[in-house]
C-alpha positions in Angstrom: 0.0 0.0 0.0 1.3 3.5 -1.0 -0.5 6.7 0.0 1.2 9.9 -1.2 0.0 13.9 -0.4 -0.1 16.0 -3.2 0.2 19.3 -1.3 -0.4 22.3 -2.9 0.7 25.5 -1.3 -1.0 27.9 -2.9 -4.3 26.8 -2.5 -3.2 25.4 0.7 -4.6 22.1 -1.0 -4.2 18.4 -0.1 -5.1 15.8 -3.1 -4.5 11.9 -2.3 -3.2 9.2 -4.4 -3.7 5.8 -2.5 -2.7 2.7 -4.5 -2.6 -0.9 -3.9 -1.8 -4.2 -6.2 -2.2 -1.8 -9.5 -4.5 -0.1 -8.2 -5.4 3.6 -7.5 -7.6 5.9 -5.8 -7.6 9.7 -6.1 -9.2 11.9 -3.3 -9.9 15.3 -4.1 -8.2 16.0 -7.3 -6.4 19.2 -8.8 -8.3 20.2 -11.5 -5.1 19.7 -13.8 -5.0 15.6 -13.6 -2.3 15.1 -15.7 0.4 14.0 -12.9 -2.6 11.6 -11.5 -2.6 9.7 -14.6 1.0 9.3 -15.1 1.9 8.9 -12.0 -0.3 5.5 -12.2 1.0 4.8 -15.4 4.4 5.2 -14.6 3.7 2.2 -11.7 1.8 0.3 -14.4 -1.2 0.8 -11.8 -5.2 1.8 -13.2 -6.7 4.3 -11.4 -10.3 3.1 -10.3 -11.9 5.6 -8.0 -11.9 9.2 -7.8 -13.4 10.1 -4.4 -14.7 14.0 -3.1 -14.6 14.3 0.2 -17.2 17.3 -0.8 -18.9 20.1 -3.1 -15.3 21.6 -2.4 -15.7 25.9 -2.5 -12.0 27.5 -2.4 -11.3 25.1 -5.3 -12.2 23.5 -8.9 -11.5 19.8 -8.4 -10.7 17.7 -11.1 -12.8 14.9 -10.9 -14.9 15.6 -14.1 -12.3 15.6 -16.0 -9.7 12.4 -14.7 -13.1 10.7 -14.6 -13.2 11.0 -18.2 -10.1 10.4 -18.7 -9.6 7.3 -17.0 -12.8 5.8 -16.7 -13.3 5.8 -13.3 -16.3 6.5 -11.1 -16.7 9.7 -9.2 -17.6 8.8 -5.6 -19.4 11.2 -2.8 -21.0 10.8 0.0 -24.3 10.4 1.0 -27.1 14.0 0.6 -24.9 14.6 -2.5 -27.0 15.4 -5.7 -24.3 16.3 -8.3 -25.3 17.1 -12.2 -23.0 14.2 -13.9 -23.0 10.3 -13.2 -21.8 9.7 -10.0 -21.7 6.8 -7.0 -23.4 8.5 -3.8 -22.0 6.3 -1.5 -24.1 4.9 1.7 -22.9 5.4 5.1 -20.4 2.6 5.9 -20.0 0.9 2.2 -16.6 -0.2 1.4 -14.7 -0.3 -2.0 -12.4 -2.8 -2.5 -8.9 -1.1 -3.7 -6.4 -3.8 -4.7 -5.7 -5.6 -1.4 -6.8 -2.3 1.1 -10.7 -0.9 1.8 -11.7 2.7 1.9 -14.8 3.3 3.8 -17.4 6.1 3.6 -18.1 7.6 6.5 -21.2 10.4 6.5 -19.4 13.1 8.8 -21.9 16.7 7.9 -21.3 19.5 9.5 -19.2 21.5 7.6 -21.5 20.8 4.5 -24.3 18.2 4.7 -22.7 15.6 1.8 -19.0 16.0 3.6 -17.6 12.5 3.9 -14.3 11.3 5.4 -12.8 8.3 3.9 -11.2 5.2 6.5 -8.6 3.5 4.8 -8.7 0.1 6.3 -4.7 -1.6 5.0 -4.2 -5.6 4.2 -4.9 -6.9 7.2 -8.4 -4.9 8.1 -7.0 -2.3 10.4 -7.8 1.2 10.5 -4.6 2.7 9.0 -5.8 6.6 8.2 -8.7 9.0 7.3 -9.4 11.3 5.0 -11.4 13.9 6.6 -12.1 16.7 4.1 -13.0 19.9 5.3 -14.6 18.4 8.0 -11.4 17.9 10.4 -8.3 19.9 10.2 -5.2 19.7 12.0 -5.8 22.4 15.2 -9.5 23.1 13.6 -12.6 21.9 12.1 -13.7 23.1 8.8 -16.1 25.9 8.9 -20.1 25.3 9.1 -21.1 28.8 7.5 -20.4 27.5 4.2 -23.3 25.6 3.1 -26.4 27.6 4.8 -27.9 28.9 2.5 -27.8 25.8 0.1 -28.8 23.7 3.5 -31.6 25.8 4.7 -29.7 25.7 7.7 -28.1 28.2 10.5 -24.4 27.8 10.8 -25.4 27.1 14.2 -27.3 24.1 13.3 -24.6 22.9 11.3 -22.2 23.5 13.7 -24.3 20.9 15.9 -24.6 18.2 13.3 -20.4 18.5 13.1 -20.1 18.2 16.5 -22.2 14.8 16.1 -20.1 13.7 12.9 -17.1 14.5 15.1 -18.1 12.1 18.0 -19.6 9.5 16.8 -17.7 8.8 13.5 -14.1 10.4 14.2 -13.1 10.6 17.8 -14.2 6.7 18.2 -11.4 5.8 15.9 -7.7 4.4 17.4 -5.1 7.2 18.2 -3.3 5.9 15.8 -5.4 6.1 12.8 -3.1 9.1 10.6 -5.2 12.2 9.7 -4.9 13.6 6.0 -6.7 16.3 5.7 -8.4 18.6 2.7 -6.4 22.1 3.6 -3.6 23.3 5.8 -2.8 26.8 7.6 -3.4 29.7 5.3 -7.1 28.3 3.4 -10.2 30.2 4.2 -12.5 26.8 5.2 -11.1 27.1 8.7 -9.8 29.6 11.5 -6.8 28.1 13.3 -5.1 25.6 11.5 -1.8 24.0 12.1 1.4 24.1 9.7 1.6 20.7 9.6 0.0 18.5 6.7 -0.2 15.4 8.3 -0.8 14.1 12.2 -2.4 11.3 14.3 -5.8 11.4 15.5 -4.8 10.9 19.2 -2.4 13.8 19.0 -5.5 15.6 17.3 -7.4 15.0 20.2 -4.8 16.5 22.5 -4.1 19.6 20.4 -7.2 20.5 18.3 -9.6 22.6 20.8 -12.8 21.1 18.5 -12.3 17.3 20.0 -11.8 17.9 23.8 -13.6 15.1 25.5 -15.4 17.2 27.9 -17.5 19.3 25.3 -20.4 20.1 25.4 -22.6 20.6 22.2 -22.8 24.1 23.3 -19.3 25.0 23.6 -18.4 23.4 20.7 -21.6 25.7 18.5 -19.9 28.9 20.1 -16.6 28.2 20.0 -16.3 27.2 16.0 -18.4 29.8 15.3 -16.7 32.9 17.0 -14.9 34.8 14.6 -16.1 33.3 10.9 -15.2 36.0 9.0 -17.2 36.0 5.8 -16.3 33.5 2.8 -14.6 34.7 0.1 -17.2 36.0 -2.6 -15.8 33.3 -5.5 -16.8 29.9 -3.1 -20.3 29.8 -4.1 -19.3 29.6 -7.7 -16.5 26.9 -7.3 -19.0 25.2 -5.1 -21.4 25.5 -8.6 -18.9 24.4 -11.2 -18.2 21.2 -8.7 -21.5 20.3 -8.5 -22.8 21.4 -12.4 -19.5 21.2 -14.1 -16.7 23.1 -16.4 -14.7 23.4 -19.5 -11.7 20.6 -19.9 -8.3 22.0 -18.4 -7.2 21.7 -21.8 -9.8 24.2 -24.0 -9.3 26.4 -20.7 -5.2 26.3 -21.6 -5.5 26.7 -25.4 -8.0 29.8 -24.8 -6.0 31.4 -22.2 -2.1 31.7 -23.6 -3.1 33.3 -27.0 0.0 35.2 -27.6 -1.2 39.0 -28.3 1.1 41.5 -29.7 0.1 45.3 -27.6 -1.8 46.6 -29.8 -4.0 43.3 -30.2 -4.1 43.1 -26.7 -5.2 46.7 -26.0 -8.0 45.8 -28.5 -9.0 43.2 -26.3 -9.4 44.5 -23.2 -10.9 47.2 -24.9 -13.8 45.6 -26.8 -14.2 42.6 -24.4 -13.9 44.8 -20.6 -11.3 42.1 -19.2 -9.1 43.2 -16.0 -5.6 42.9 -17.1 -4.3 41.3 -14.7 -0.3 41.7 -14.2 1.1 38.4 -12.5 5.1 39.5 -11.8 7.2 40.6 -9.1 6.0 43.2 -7.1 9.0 45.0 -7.7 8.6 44.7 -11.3 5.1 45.8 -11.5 5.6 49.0 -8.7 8.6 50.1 -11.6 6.2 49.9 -14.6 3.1 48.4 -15.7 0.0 49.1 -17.8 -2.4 51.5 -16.6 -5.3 50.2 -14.8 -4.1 47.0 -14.5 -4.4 44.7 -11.3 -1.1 43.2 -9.8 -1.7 39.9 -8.3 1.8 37.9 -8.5 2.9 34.7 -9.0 5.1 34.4 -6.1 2.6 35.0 -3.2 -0.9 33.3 -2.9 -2.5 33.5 -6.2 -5.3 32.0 -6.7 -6.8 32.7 -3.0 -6.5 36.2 -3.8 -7.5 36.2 -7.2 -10.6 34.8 -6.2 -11.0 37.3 -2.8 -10.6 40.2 -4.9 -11.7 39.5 -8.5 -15.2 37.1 -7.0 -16.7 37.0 -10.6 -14.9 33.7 -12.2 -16.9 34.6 -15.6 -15.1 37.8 -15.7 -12.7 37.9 -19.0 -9.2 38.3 -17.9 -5.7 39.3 -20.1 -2.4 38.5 -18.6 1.0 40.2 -18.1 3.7 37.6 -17.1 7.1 36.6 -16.8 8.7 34.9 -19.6 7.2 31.0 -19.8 4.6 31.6 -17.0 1.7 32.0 -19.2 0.6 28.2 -19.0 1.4 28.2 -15.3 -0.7 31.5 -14.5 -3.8 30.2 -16.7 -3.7 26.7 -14.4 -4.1 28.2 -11.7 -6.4 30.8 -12.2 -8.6 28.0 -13.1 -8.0 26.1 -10.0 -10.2 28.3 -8.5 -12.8 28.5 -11.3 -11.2 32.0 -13.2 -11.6 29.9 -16.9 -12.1 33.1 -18.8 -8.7 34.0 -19.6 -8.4 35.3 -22.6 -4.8 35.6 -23.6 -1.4 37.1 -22.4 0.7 39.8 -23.9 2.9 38.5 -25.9 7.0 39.7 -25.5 5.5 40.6 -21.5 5.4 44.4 -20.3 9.0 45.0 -22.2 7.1 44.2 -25.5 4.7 46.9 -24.0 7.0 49.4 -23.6 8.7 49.3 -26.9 5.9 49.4 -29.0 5.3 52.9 -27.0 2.4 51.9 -25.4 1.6 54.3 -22.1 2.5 52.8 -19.0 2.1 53.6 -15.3 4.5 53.1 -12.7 3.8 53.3 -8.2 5.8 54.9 -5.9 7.7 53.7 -3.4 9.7 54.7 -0.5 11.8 52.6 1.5 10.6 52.2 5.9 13.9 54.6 6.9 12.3 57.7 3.9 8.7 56.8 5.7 10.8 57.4 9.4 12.3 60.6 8.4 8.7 61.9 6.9 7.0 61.3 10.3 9.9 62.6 12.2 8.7 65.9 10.2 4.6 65.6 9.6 2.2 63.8 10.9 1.1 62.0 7.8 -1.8 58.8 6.8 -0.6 55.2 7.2 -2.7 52.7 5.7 -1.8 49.2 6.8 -3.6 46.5 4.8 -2.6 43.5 6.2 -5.4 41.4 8.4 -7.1 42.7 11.7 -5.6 40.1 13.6 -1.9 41.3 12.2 -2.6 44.8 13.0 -3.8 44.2 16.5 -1.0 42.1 17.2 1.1 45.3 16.5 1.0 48.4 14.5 2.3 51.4 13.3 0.7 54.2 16.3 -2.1 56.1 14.2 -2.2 53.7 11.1 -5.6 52.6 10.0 -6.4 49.3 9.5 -7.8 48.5 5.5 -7.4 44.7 5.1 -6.9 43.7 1.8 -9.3 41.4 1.6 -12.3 43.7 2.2 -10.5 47.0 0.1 -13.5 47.7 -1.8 -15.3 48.4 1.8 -12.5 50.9 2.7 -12.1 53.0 -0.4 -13.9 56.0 1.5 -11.8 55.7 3.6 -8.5 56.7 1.6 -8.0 60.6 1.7 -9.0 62.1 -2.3 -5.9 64.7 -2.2 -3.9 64.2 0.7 -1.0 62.3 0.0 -1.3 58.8 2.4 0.9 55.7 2.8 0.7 52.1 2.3 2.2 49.2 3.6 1.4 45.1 4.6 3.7 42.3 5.7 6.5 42.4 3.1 5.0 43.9 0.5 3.1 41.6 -1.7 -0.3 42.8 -0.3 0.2 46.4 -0.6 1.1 46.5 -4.0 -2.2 44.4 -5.3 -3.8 47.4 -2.7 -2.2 50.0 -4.5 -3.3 48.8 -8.0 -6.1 48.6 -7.1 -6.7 51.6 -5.6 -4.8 53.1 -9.2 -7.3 51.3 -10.7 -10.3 53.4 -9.2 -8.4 56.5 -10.3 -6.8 57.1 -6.8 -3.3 57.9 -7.7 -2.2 60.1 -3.9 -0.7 57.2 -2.7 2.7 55.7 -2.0 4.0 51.9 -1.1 6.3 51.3 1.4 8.5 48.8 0.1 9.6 45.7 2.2 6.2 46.3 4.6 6.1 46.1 8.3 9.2 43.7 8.4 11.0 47.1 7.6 9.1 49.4 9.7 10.3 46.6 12.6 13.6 47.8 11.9 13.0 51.2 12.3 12.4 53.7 15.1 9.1 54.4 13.9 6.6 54.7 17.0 4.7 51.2 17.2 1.9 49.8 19.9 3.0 47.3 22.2 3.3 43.7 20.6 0.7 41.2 21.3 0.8 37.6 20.4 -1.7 36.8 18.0 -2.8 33.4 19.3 -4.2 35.5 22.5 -6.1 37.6 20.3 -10.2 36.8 19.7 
């Protein structure tokens, strides 16, 4: 038996490849499948199941497509009503998988189809579970999520987790090995851990959700304190899960059109797509198109594509390094962005020589921001999240998180030169552009974020650690 996560840091994403005796199971699948096939074909294995945990919401799965690919049956869990041919599995059935079992196991809560799989190895034992979104490592996934679709309170949901918990998890051996759906840094939970991968009796001693002496009340008000609200794209990932999408492939050969400027001007023009500039930060604050969005590569993509963009029909043109175009267009649709429409060809350098108007941002470094306020008292946006700024903060900066800009843009003075800064300087720059891109150009970027402010004399509020925070 070989079990292998496929971890995905980006999307803060664990897929599963289980096989046994030539043959393979896939849980929760990347929407590019690709790797799944040859990885089995490369071990002369077939792959016979492709299970979801879930109607996942922070992500496009791939199980349309390596279903058609391969042949093999989509499997959910039971209360799951999907648009395509699929196995809804009953509470307890077991399929066979070379010489292990995996095992459904209803656990709702965190949606009402959510399922976690019990790998039972050769000899019958429990060996692992795959628990979805319904148990993290240090959390459990969120039961906000599915409300509206469940005619349910979160509340209500919370309580039906807290029964899935009990009576299907927690009665499992200590050392049954939890693989869950996402990791620290996904919006389906609060509190996660930075690990990937734990044991469910350590779980039990670490993860607040699973102390023995809970009550069904505790447990309602302590996993719902806090739920800040979902990202605006997971109702329509949760939709293209459950109705279906384009092949990864049309989705490529649409999005990396090579488009000379002036083509690509044209398009944005006549069809209203965002260009959306994918490099270094430092690239795009030196020059870039005008009114374009800066959401790079290097930092969390996708998640923030899909926080800030929301609308995945919305037609998008890319700027990007040199050979990123394919990667930038995969994972824009790994969380349901399919509208690409092409990239400019020869990048923002192509751009520039064809005498195209550009924009550039300014930026000052933390010591020119220190020497300012030594002189004026002057506005200091800081966009990171709440919880970063209460944990410590530049004295008289406002807090604007990035995630909920668009709620803030009052907020930004209309003539009075102000500041920006986040963490290190990836957030503050997407802020910035976007803030350009509503015509509000009195604003300057402090390069290098808070991490350089730290090293400064600039007046700050006392630290406080974040994990005493509410």
């Amino acid at each position: 038996m070989h079990v292998e996560q496929i971890y995905t840091g980006c999307l803060a994403q664990g897929a599963y490849y289980i096989e046994s005796k030539g043959e393979v199971a896939i849980i929760d699948p990347l929407r590019e499948v690709q790797p799944y096939i040859e990885k089995a074909k490369k071990n002369g294995a077939k792959i016979r199941y492709v299970f979801e945990t879930h109607f996942h919401a922070d992500f496009v799965s791939g199980h349309l497509t390596l279903s058609k690919e391969t042949g093999a049956p989509i499997v959910y869990g039971p209360n799951a009503n999907p648009s395509f041919d699929a196995i809804i599995a009953r509470d307890g059935q077991e399929f066979p998988l070379g010489a292990v079992t995996i095992k459904a196991l209803h656990t709702p809560g965190h949606t009402m189809e959510s399922t976690t799989y019990l790998l039972k190895d050769e000899n019958g034992k429990d060996h692992s579970i795959f628990s979805g979104d319904t148990l993290f490592l240090g959390d459990v996934g969120r039961p906000d999520l599915a409300q509206k679709a469940a005619h349910m309170t979160q509340e209500q949901l919370a309580g039906i987790l807290y029964d899935s918990l009990r009576e299907k998890i927690m009665p499992l051996g200590d050392d049954v090995i939890v693989y869950p759906a996402h990791g620290a840094g996904s919006a389906c939970g609060k509190n996660m851990m930075k690990e990937t991968v734990d044991t469910l009796g350590n779980q039990k001693k670490m993860n607040y959700a699973l102390r023995a002496d809970m009550t069904r009340e505790e447990f309602i008000a302590e996993v719902t304190d806090g739920l800040l609200p979902p990202p605006q794209y997971f109702p329509l990932n949760v939709k293209m899960n459950k109705e279906g999408y384009d092949d990864i492939d049309k989705v490529l050969e649409r999005g990396t059109q090579a488009l000379s400027p002036k083509a690509f001007e044209a398009a944005a023009n006549e069809t209203g797509a965002i260009v959306l500039d994918v490099r270094n930060e430092k690239d795009f604050v030196k020059g870039h198109i005008p009114r374009s969005i800066f959401i790079g590569l290097d930092g969390s993509f996708a998640p923030w594509v899909g926080a800030l963009i929301a609308d995945v029909k919305q037609p998008i043109l890319l700027v990007t390094p040199e050979g990123k175009e394919q990667e930038a267009v995969t994972r824009l649709s790994r969380v349901g962005f399919d509208n690409t429409l092409g990239f400019l060809k020869g990048g923002f350098d192509a751009w520039k020589k064809a005498a195209m108007d550009y924009d550039s941002l300014d930026s000052i470094s933390a010591t020119t921001l220190e020497s300012i306020l030594q002189k004026e008292d002057v506005p200091v946006f800081d966009v990171r999240k709440e919880s970063e700024y209460l944990s410590e903060h530049v004295k008289g900066a406002q807090n604007t998180p990035l995630d909920y800009l668009n709620d803030y843009l009052t907020s930004f003075p209309k003539e009075t030169t102000f500041y920006l800064h986040c963490a290190g300087g990836y957030r503050s720059v997407i802020a910035a552009s976007i803030l350009k891109s509503r015509g509000i150009h009195n604003l300057i970027d402090i390069a290098g974020g808070f991490k350089s402010i730290q090293e400064t004399q600039i007046p700050k509020t006392d630290y406080v650690c974040p994990s005493t925070l509410k």
